[in-house]
Every structure is written in C-alpha cells, then in structure tokens.
C-alpha positions as CSV (number, residue, x, y, z in Angstrom):
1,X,-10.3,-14.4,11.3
2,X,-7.0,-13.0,9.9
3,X,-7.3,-9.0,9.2
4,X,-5.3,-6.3,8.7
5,X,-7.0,-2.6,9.4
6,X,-5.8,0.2,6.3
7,X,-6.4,3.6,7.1
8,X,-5.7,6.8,4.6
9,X,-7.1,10.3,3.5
10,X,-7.9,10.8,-0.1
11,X,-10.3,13.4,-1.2
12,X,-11.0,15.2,2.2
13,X,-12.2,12.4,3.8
14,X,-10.6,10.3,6.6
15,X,-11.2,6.8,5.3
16,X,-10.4,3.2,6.8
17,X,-11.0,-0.3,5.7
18,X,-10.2,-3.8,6.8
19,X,-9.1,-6.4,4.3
20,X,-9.1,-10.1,5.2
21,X,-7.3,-13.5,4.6
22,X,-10.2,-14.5,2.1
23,X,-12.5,-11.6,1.1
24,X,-14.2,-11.4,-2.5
25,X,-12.0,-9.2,-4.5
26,X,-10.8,-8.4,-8.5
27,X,-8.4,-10.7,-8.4
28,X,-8.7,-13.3,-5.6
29,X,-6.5,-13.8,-2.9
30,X,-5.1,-10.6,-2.9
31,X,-6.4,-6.5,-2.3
32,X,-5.1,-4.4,-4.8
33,X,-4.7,-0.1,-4.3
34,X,-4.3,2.0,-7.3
35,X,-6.7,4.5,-9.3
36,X,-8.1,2.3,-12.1
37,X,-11.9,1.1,-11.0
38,X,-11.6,-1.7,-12.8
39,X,-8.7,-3.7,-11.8
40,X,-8.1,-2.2,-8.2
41,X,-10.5,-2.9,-5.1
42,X,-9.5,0.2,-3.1
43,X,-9.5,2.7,-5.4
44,X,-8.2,6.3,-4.8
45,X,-8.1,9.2,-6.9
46,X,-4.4,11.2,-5.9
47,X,-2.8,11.5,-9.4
48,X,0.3,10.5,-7.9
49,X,-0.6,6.8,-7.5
50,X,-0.4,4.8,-10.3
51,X,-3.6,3.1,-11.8
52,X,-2.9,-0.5,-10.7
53,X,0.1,0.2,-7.9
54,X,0.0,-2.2,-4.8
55,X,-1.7,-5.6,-4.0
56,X,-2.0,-6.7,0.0
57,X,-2.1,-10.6,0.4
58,X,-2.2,-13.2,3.5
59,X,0.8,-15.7,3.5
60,X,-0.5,-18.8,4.9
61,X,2.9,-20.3,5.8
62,X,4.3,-17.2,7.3
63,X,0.7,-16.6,9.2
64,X,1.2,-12.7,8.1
65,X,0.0,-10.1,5.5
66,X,2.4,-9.0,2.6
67,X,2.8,-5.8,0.6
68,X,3.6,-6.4,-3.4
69,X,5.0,-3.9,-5.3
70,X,3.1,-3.6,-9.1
71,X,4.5,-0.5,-10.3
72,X,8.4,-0.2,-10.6
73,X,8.2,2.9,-12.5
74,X,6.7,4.4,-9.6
75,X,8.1,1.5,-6.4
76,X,6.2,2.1,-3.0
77,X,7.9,3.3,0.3
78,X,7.2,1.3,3.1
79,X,8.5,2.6,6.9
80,X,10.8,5.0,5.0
81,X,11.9,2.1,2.5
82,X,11.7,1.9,-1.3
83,X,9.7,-1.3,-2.4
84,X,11.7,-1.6,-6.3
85,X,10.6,-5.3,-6.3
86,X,8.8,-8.7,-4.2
87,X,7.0,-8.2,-1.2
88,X,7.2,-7.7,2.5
89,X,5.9,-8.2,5.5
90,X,3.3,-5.5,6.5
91,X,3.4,-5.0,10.6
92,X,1.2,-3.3,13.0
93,X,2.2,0.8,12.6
94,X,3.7,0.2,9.1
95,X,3.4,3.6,7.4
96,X,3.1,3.0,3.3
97,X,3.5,5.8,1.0
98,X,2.2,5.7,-2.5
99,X,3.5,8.2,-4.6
100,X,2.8,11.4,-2.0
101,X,-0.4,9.7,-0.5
102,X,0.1,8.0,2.6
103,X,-1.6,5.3,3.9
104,X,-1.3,3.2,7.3
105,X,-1.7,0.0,8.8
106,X,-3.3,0.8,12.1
107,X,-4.3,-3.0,13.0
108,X,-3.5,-6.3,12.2
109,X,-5.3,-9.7,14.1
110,X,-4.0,-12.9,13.4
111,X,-6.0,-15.7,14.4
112,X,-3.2,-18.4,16.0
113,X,-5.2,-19.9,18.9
114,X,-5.0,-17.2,21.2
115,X,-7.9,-15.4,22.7
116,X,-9.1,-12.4,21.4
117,X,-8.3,-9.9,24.2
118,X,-4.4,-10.3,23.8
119,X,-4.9,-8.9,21.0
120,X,-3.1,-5.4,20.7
121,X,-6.2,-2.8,20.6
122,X,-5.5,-0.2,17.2
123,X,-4.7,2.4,19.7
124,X,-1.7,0.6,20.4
125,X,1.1,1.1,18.4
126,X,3.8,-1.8,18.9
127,X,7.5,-1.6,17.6
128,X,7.1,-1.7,13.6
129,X,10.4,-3.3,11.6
130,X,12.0,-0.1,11.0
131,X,14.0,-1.5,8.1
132,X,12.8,-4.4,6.5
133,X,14.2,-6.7,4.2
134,X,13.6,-6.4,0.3
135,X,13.0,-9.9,-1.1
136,X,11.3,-11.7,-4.1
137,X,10.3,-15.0,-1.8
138,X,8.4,-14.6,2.0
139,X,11.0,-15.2,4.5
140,X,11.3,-18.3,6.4
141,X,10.4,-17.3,9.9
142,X,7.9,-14.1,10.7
143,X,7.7,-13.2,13.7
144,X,4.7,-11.4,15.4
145,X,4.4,-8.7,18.1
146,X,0.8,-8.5,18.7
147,X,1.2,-9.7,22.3
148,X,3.8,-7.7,23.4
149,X,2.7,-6.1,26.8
150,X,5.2,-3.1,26.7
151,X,4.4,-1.2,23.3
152,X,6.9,1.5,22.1
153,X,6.0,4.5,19.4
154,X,8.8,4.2,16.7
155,X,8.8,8.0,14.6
156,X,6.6,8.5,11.9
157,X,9.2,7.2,8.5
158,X,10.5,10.3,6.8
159,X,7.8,11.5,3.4
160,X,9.4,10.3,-0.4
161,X,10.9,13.0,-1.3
162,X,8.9,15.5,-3.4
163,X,8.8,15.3,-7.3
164,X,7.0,16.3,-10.5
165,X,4.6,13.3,-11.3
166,X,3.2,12.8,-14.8
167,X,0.8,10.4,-16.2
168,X,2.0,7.4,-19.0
169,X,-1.0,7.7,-21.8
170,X,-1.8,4.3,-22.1
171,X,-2.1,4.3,-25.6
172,X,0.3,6.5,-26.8
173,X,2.8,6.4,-24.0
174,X,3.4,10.1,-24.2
175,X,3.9,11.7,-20.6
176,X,1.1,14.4,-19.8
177,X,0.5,16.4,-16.4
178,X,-1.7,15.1,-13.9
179,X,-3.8,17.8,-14.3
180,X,-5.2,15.8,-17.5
181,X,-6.1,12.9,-14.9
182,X,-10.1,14.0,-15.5
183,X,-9.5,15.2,-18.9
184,X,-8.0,12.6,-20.8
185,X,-4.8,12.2,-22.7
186,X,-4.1,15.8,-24.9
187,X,-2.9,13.8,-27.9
188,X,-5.3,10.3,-28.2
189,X,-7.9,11.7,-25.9
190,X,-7.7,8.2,-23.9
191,X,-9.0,8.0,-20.4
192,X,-6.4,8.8,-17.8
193,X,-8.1,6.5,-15.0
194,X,-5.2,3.3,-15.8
195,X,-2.8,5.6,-16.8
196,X,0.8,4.4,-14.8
197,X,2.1,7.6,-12.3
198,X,5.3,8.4,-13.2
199,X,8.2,10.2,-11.8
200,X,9.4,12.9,-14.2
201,X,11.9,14.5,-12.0
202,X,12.6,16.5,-8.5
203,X,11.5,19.7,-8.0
C-alpha cells in the first residue's frame, strides 16, 4: 500500500502519522493540514498556520505523493522553497514548514512490485530534491529513490524567515493578534479556529 509517514511537534508533543493513497478523510482523496477542525484532518493548533493551509494527495500517474498549496496569503515552504501556487512532489526527507511549524516527511512506500525489504527503512534519509520545481500540473516523469543503496544526508533547508503573524477575522476581515486565536475576534467576537494566518510584516 502507498504511504507517506508525517512527523511534527505541535503542543509539546512529538507526533507522527501516516496518510495513505485511499484513507477516509474530509474531503476524499486528499489529507488536508491546517487549524480548523472541521474542514482539516490533521489539525494543529500553532497560530501561525492558517485554518485550512495544505492538502497531501497520491498521484496515480506519477506513482508519488503531492503537496498543494491552499493558502497564498500565507504559501508553504517546502526544502527551503516557497510553495505560492500548484503542487509538488513530496520526497523521502522533504522538510515542510507551515508558517513557523515545521513538519517532516520521514517515510514514503510506494507499492510498484518490488518487495517490501528494498524498501528504504525511515531511519534512512535518501537525497531529497533540494530545489524542486513550482508547477500547476504533475510533471511528466517522477522519479523515485527508495532503492538507492548509498543514501546521502542533504542539510536540514534553512527556517522562513521570522515575521509578525496575525489572524483574518472571518467575518469582518479585520487583522487581530494571534493571541485572540482562543478568544475570538475583538470586534465580531467570531471564532478564531478558520481564521486564515497571515503575514503582517518582518520583525
């Protein structure tokens, strides 16, 4: 079965979860990351990510798992990359940074025919695509590196750069601090919890 193994730390806990090709989810066929309960599956509470931010989806033509970019207000950064737009490939190592949370992808199995100890073992860390492409449309050939016998340890991508964050009210739009995440909006009094992460400006 086609996997791909997420791993993150989000309120003092070390937390890891796999997410498959077909797995029952909000919206099917795809994982989605963010804060908002309802519409995300992995749900996180650092005020920095937006409420509905990411979705992680298996290509079937390109036999590989894809990161989509749902908030360009507040664009991912994948291996050291801004995401503005489309999707990408997610390898083995990729390092995936959400606002100022971090996430990584310590495994990913893709079931092609061969057996299952060729596999790279998540303690490996094979060669991750250090830059890759920005594109609206999958590629047309992926290639994979699970079975590489000689695995090299590429540097950990560089952290986004830090900023103020603020929260988009949204029902009146106005820009609060995260602080107000638990609180609710200071003008309408509207939950915070689907409220978009914005960058207000570097510190």
């Amino acid at each position: 079965m086609n996997a791909l193994t997420l791993r993150w730390y989000d309120a003092g806990q070390d937390k890891t979860q796999d997410i498959y090709e077909q797995q029952q989810s909000k919206n099917p066929g795809t994982v989605r990351i963010g804060r908002d309960p309802l519409r995300c599956d992995i749900v996180v509470s650092n005020p920095t990510v937006s409420g509905l931010h990411v979705e992680i989806f298996f290509y079937n033509q390109q036999q590989c798992f894809y990161i989509r970019n749902l908030r360009s207000q507040n664009p991912p950064i994948i291996n050291g990359q801004q995401l503005a737009q489309g999707e990408i490939p997610l390898n083995e190592g990729a390092v995936i940074f959400l606002g100022q949370m971090k996430f990584q992808v310590t495994r990913v199995a893709i079931d092609n025919g061969v057996p299952a100890t060729l596999i790279v073992t998540p303690q490996s860390k094979p060669v991750a695509n250090p830059t890759p492409p920005v594109f609206s449309q999958p590629p047309a050939q992926h290639q994979h590196h699970q079975h590489h016998q000689h695995h090299y340890h590429p540097q950990t991508p560089p952290a986004p750069p830090p900023g103020v964050y603020g929260l988009e009210c949204p029902k009146c739009h106005r820009i609060s601090s995260t602080e107000n995440l638990q609180i609710g909006c200071p003008w309408c009094g509207t939950s915070l919890a689907a409220a978009i992460s914005v960058l207000v400006a570097p510190k």
